[in-house]
TIVONU-781150 format. One line per field, with one value per residue: residue number from 1; residue in three letters; x, y, z of N, C-alpha, C, CB in turn. Coordinates in steps of 0.1 Angstrom, whole numbers. Glycine has a CB too. Layout:
BEGIN
num	[NUM:...];
residu	[Ala:...];
npx	[X:...];
npy	[Y:...];
npz	[Z:...];
capx	[X:...];
capy	[Y:...];
capz	[Z:...];
cpx	[X:...];
cpy	[Y:...];
cpz	[Z:...];
cbpx	[X:...];
cbpy	[Y:...];
cbpz	[Z:...];
//
This chain:
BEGIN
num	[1:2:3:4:5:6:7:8:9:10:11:12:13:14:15:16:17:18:19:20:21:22:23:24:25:26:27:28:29:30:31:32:33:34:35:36:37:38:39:40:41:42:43:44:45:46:47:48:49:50:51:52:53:54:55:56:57:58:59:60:61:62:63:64:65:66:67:68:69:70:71:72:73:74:75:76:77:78:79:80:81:82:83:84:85:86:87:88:89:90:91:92:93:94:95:96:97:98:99:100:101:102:103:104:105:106:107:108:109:110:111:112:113:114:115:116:117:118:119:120:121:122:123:124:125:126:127:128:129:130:131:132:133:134:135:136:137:138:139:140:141:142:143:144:145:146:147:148:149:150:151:152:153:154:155:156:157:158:159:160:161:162:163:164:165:166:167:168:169:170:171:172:173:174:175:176:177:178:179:180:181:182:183:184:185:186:187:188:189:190:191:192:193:194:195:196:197:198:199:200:201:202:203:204:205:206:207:208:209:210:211:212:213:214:215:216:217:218:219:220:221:222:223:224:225:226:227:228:229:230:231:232:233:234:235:236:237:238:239:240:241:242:243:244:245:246:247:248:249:250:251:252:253:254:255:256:257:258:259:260:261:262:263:264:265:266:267:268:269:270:271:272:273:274:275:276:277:278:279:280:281:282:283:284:285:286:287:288:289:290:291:292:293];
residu	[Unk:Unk:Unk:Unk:Unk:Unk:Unk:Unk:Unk:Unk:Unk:Unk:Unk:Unk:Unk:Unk:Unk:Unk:Unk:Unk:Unk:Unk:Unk:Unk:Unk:Unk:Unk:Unk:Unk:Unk:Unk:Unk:Unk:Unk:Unk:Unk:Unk:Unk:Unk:Unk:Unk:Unk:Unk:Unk:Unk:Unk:Unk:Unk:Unk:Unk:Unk:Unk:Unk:Unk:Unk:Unk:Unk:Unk:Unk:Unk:Unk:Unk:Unk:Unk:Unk:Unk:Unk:Unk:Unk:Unk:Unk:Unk:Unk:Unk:Unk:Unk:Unk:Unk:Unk:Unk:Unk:Unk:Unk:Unk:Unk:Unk:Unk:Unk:Unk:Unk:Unk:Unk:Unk:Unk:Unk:Unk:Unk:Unk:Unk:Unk:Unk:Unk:Unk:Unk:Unk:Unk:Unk:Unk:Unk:Unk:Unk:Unk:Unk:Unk:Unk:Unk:Unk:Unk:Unk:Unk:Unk:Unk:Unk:Unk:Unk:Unk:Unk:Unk:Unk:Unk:Unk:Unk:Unk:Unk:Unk:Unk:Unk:Unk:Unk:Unk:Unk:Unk:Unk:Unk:Unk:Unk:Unk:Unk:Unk:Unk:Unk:Unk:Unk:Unk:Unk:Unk:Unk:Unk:Unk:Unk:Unk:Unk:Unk:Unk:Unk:Unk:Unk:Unk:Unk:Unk:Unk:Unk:Unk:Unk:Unk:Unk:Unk:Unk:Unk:Unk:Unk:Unk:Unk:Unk:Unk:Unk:Unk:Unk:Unk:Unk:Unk:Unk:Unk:Unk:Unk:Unk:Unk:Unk:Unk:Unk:Unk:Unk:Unk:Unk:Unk:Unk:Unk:Unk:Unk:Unk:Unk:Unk:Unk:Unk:Unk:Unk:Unk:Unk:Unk:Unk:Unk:Unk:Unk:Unk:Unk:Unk:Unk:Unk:Unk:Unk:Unk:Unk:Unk:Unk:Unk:Unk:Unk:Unk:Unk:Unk:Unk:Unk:Unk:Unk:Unk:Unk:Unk:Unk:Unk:Unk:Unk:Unk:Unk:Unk:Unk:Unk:Unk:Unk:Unk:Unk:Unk:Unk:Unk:Unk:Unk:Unk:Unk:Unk:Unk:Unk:Unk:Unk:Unk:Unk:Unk:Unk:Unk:Unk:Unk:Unk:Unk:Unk:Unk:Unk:Unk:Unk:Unk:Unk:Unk:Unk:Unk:Unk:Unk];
npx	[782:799:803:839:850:849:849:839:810:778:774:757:757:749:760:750:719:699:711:705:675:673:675:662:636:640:637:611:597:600:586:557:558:559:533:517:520:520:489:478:486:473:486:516:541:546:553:579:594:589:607:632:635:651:679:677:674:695:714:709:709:728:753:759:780:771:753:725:718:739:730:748:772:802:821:805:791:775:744:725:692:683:667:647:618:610:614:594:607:631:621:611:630:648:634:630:656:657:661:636:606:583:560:557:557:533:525:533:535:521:515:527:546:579:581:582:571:592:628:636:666:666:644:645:660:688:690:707:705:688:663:652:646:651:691:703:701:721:746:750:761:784:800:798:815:840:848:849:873:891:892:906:892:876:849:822:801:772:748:711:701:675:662:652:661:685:682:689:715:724:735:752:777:779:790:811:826:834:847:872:883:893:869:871:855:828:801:773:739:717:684:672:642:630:607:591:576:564:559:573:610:629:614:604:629:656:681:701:731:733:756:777:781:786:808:823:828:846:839:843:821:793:765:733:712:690:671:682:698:726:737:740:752:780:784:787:807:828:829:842:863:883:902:906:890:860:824:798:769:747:714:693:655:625:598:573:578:572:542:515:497:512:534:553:538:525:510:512:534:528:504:479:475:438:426:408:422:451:455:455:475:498:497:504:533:540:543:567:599:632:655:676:683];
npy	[312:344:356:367:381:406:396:369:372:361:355:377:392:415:402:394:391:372:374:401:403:384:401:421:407:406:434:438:420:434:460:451:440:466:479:460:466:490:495:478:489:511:534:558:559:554:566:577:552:533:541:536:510:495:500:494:466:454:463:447:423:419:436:439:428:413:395:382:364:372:403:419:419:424:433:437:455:487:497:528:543:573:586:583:576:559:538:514:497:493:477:455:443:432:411:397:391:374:385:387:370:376:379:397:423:429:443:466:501:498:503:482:470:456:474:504:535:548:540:516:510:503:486:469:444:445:469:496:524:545:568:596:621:646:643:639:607:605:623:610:586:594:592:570:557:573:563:536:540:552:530:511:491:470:478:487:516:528:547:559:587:614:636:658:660:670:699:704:720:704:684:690:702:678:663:679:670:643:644:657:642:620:598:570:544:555:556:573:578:595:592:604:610:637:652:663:664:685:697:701:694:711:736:741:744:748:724:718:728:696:675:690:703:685:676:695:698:678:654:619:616:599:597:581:564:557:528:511:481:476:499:509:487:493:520:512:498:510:533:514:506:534:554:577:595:601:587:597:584:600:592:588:586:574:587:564:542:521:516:527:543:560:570:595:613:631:634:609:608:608:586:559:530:519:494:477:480:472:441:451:465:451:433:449:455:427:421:440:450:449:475:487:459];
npz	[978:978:942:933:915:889:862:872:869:856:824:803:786:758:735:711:692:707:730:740:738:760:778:771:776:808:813:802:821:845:838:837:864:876:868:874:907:911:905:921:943:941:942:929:911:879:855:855:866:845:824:835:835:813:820:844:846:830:848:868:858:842:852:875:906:926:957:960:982:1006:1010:1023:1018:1023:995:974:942:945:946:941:941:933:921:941:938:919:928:919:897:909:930:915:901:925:936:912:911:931:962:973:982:953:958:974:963:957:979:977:989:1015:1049:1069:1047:1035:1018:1005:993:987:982:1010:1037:1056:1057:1031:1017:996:987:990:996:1016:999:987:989:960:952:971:972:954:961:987:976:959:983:991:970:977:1004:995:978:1003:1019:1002:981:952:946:929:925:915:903:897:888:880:854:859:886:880:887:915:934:952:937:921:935:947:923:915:940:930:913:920:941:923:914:899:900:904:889:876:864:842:839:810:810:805:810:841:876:874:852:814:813:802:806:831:841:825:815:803:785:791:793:786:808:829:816:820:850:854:846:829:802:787:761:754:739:760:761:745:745:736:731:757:769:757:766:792:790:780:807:827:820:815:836:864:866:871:860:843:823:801:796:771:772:773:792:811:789:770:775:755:761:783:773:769:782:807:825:836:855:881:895:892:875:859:877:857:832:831:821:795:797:798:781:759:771:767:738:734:714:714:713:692:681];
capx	[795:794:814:848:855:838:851:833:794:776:776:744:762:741:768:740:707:696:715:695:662:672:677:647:629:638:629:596:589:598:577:542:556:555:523:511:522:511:479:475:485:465:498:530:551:546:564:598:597:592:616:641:634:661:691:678:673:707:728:708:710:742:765:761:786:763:749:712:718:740:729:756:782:814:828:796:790:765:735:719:684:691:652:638:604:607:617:589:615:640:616:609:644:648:621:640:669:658:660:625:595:577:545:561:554:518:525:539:533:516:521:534:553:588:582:575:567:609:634:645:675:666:635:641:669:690:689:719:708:671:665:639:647:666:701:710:707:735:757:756:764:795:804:801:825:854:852:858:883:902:896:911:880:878:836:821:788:764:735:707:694:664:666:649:672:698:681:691:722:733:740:766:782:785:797:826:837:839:857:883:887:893:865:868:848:813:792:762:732:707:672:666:631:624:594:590:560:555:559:587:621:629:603:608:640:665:692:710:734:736:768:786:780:794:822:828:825:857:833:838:808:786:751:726:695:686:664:690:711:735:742:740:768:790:785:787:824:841:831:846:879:886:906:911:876:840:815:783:757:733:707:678:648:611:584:560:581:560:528:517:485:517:547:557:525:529:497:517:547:524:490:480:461:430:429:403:429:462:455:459:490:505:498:509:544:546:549:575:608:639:660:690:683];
capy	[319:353:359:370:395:411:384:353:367:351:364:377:408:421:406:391:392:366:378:418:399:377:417:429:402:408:446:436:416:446:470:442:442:476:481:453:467:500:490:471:501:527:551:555:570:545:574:574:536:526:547:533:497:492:505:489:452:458:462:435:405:412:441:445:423:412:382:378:353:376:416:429:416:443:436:440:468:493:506:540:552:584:590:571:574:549:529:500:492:488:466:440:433:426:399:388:382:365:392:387:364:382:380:402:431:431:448:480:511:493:508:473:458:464:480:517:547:554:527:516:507:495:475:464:438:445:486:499:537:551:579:601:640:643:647:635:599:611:628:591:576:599:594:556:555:574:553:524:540:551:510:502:479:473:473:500:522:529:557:567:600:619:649:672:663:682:709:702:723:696:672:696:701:664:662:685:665:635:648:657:625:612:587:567:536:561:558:576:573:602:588:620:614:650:652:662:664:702:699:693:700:722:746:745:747:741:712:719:716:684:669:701:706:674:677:709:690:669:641:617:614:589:600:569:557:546:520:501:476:475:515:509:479:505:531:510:492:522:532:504:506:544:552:588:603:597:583:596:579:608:581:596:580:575:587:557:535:503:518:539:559:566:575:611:618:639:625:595:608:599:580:544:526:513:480:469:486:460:434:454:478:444:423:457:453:416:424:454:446:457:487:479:443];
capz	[978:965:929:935:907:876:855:875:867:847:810:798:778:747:719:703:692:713:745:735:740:773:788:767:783:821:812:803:830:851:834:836:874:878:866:885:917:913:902:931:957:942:939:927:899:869:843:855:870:834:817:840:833:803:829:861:837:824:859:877:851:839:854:889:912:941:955:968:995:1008:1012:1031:1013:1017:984:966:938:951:934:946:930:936:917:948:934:908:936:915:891:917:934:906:900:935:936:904:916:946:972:983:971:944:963:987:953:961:992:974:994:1027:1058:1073:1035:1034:999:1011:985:983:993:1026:1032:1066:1054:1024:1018:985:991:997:1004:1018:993:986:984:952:952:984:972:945:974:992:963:963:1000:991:961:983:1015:988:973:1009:1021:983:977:942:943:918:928:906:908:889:887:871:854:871:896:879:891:926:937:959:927:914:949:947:909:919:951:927:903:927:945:912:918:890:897:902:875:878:848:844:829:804:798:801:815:859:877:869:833:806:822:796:804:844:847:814:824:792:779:800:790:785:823:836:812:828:866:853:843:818:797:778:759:745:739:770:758:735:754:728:735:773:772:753:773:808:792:783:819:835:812:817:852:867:867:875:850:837:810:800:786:764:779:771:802:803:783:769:779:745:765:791:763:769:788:819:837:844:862:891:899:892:863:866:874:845:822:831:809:783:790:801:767:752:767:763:726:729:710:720:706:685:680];
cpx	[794:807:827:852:843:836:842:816:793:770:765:745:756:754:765:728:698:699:707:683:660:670:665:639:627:630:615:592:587:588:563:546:553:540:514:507:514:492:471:473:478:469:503:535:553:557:580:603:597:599:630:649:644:676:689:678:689:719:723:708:720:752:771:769:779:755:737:710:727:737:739:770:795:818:816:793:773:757:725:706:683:673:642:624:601:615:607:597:622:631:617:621:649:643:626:649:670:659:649:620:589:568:545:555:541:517:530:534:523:517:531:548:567:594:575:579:580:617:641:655:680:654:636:658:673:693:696:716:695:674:650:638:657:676:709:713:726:745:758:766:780:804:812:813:838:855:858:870:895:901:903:904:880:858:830:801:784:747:729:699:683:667:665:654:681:696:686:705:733:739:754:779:789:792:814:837:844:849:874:891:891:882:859:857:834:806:775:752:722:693:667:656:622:613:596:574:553:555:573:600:628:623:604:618:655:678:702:721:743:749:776:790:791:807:833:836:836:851:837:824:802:770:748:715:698:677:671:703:723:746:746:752:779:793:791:808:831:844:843:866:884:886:909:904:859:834:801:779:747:724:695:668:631:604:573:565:576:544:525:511:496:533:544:543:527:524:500:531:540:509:493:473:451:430:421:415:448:463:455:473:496:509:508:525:549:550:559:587:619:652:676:694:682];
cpy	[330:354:368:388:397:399:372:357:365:362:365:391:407:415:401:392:381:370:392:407:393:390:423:419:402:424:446:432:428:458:460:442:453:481:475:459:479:504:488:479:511:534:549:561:560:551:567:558:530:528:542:519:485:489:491:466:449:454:450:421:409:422:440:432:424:399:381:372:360:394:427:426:429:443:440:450:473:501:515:547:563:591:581:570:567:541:515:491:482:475:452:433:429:410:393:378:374:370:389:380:375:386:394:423:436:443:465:491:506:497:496:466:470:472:494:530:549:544:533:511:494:484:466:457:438:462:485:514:543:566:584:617:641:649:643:615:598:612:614:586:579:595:574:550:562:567:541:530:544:538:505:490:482:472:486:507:528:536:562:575:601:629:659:673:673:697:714:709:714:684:675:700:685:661:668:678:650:633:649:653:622:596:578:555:542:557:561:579:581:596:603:616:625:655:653:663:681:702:693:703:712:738:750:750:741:736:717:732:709:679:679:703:697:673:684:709:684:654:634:614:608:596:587:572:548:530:509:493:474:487:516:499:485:508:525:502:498:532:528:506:517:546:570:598:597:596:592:592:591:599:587:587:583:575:576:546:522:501:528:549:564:573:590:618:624:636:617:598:599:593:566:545:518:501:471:474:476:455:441:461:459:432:434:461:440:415:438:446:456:464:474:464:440];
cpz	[969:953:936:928:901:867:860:872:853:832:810:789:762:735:711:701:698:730:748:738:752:778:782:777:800:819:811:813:843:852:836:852:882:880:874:903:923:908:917:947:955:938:936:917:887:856:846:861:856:826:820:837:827:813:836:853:837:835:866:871:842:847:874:898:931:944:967:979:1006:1009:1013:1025:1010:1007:970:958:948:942:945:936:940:932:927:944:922:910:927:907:901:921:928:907:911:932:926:907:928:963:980:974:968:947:969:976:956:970:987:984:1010:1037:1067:1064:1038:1023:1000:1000:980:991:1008:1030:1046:1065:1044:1022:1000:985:996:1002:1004:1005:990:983:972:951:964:982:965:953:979:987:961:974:1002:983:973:995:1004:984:984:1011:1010:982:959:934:934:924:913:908:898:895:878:868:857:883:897:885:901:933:941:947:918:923:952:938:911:925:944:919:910:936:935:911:905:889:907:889:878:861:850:830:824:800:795:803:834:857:873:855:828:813:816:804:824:848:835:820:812:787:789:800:790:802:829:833:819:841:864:851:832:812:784:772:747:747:750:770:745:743:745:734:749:775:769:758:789:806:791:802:827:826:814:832:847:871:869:863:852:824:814:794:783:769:775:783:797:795:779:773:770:751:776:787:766:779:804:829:842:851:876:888:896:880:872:864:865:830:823:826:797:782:792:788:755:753:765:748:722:723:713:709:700:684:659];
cbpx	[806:790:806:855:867:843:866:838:782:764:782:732:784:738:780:740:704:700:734:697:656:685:693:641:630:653:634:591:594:607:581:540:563:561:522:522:533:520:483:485:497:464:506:533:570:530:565:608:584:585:615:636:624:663:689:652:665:707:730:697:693:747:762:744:800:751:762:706:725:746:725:756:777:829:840:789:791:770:723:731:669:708:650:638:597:607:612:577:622:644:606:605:656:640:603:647:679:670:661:618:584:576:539:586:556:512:538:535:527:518:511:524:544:594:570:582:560:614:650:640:683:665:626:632:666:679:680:733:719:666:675:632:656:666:701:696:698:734:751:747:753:793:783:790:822:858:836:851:882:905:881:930:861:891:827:822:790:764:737:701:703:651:667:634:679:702:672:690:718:723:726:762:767:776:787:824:827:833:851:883:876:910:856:879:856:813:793:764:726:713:659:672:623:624:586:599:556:564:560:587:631:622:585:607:638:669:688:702:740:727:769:777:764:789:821:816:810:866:821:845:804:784:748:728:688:679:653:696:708:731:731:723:770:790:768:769:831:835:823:833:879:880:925:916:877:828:812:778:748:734:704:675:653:606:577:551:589:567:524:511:464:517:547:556:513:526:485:520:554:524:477:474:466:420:427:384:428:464:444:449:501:500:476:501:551:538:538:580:606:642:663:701:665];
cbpy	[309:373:370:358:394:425:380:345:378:336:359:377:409:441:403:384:395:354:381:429:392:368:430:428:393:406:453:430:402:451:477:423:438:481:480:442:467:508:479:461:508:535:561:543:577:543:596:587:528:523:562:534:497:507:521:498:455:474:477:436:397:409:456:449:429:424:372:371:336:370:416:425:408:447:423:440:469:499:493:550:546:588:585:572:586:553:535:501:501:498:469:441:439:434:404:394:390:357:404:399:352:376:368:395:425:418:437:485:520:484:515:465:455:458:468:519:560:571:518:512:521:503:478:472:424:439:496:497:547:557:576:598:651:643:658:641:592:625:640:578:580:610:599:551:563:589:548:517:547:558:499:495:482:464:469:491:534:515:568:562:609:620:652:674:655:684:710:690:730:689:670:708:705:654:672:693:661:631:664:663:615:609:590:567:522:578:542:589:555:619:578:628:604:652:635:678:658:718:720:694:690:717:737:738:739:752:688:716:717:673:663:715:703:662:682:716:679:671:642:611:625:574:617:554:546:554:529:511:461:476:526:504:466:514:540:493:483:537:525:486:504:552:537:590:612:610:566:608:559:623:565:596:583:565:603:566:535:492:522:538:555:558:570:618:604:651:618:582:626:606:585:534:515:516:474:474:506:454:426:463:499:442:418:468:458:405:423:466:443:449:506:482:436];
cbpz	[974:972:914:932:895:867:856:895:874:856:795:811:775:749:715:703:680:707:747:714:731:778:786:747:780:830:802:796:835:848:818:826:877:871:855:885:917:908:893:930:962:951:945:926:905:864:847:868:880:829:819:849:827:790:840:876:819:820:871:884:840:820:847:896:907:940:956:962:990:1007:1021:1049:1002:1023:982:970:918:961:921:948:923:925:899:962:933:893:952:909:883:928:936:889:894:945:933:898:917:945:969:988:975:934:975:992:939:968:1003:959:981:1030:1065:1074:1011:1037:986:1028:994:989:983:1036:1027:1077:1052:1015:1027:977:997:988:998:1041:980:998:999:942:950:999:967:937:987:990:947:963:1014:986:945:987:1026:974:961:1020:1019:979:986:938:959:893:941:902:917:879:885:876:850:875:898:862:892:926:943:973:915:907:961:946:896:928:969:926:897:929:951:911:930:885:898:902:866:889:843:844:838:794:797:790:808:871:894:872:826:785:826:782:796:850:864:802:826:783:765:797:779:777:831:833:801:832:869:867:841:816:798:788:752:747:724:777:756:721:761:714:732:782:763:748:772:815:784:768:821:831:795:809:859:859:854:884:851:836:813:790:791:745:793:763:803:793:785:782:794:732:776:801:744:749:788:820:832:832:864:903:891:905:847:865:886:841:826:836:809:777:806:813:758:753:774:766:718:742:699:732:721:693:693];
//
């Protein structure tokens, strides 16, 4: 039976230093899945899949109002990666939460597995929106929040972005339309870890100043450490408590996060590791600790 409200899931909120390590600990397993996977296919985008890790941990073991055994569920919140290429995150927490068996991870990028380079939304059960060009998941993500809010559903969408997305015309075209719906239960989360595949984003194409922008857009707006669930419970309640306008979390963000040879490193936005090299990034995040604890 899926949960009713926000109120009936099950607590796992950061207000301790014991509850901060249950969420550090799904994050990790995420990030050792990641690595796993893409390991295992060859390809894939390990940078921003592991930068992500903190967020995507965060909404699926304690915020997100959704229930595994069901998919389709209409009253379900809706999560959009909007950065479909660090679709492996997404994946794990799937396979977490029971969407699919775990094995099913192996299969990453296959021409047969329903685990394909950028989610599907028709293959993969748990995906609410195929994405892959950036900015267009974002726009969905929009399209998805005002149908809820003409139905008067009271389910909340939830989209992350990258920042070299911001680049994207269509993301500010979208920011606008939400603003002016008043679509207050959006909340979209840009992983700043500043780094694209051409270089540092700075240097391609300057996003900043990031917050100022959105402000601008009629947004309200949150900036953290992406990587501290303390800062991210903050940032996701005042969200949820403020009515009238659209959410953004700018969250600072480490490329590579939990992998030191892949911290800030460019080389790793894409490719794979080598598979004699796993056992080590993977002992190297079983001992990470987590921010603000």
């Amino acid at each position: 039976m899926p949960v009713k409200s926000h109120k009936d899931r099950l607590k796992l909120m950061p207000r301790s230093l014991s509850d901060a390590e249950l969420l550090a600990a799904k994050a990790r397993q995420i990030r050792c899945d990641i690595i796993q996977m893409i390991a295992q296919a060859g390809s894939g985008h390990p940078g921003g899949s592991l930068s992500a890790a903190d967020i995507v941990a965060y909404l699926y073991f304690h915020q997100l109002r959704i229930d595994p055994a069901n998919p389709q569920w209409e009253d379900r919140d809706r999560f959009v990666l909007s950065k479909g290429h660090a679709c492996p995150a997404l994946y794990a927490a799937l396979a977490e939460r029971g969407y699919f068996p775990k094995d099913v991870l192996w299969s990453l990028r296959d021409q047969a597995s329903i685990l394909q380079g950028h989610p599907d939304m028709v293959k993969t059960p748990g995906v609410d929106m195929t994405t892959g060009s950036l900015g267009q998941g974002f726009s969905c993500a929009v399209g998805m929040a005002l149908g809820g809010k003409l139905a008067r559903k009271d389910f909340r969408v939830w989209a992350l972005l990258s920042d070299g997305e911001m680049q994207a015309g269509i993301v500010w075209e979208a920011a606008m339309a939400a603003a002016h719906y008043h679509l207050d239960r959006l909340i979209a989360i840009v992983d700043y870890n500043k780094l694209q595949v051409d270089g540092p984003v700075a240097s391609v194409m300057n996003i900043e100043p990031l917050s100022e922008k959105w402000r601008a857009f009629g947004w309200d707006v949150s900036e953290i450490d992406g990587h501290s669930f303390p800062e991210i419970d903050a940032a996701f309640e005042k969200c949820m408590a403020l009515k009238g306008k659209p959410h953004v979390v700018v969250a600072h963000t480490i490329k590579g996060r939990g992998v030191s040879v892949m911290e800030g490193n460019l080389a790793w936005h894409a490719g794979a590791p080598e598979k004699d090299k796993v056992p080590q990034y993977l002992a190297e995040i079983a001992g990470e600790k987590p921010n603000g604890s």
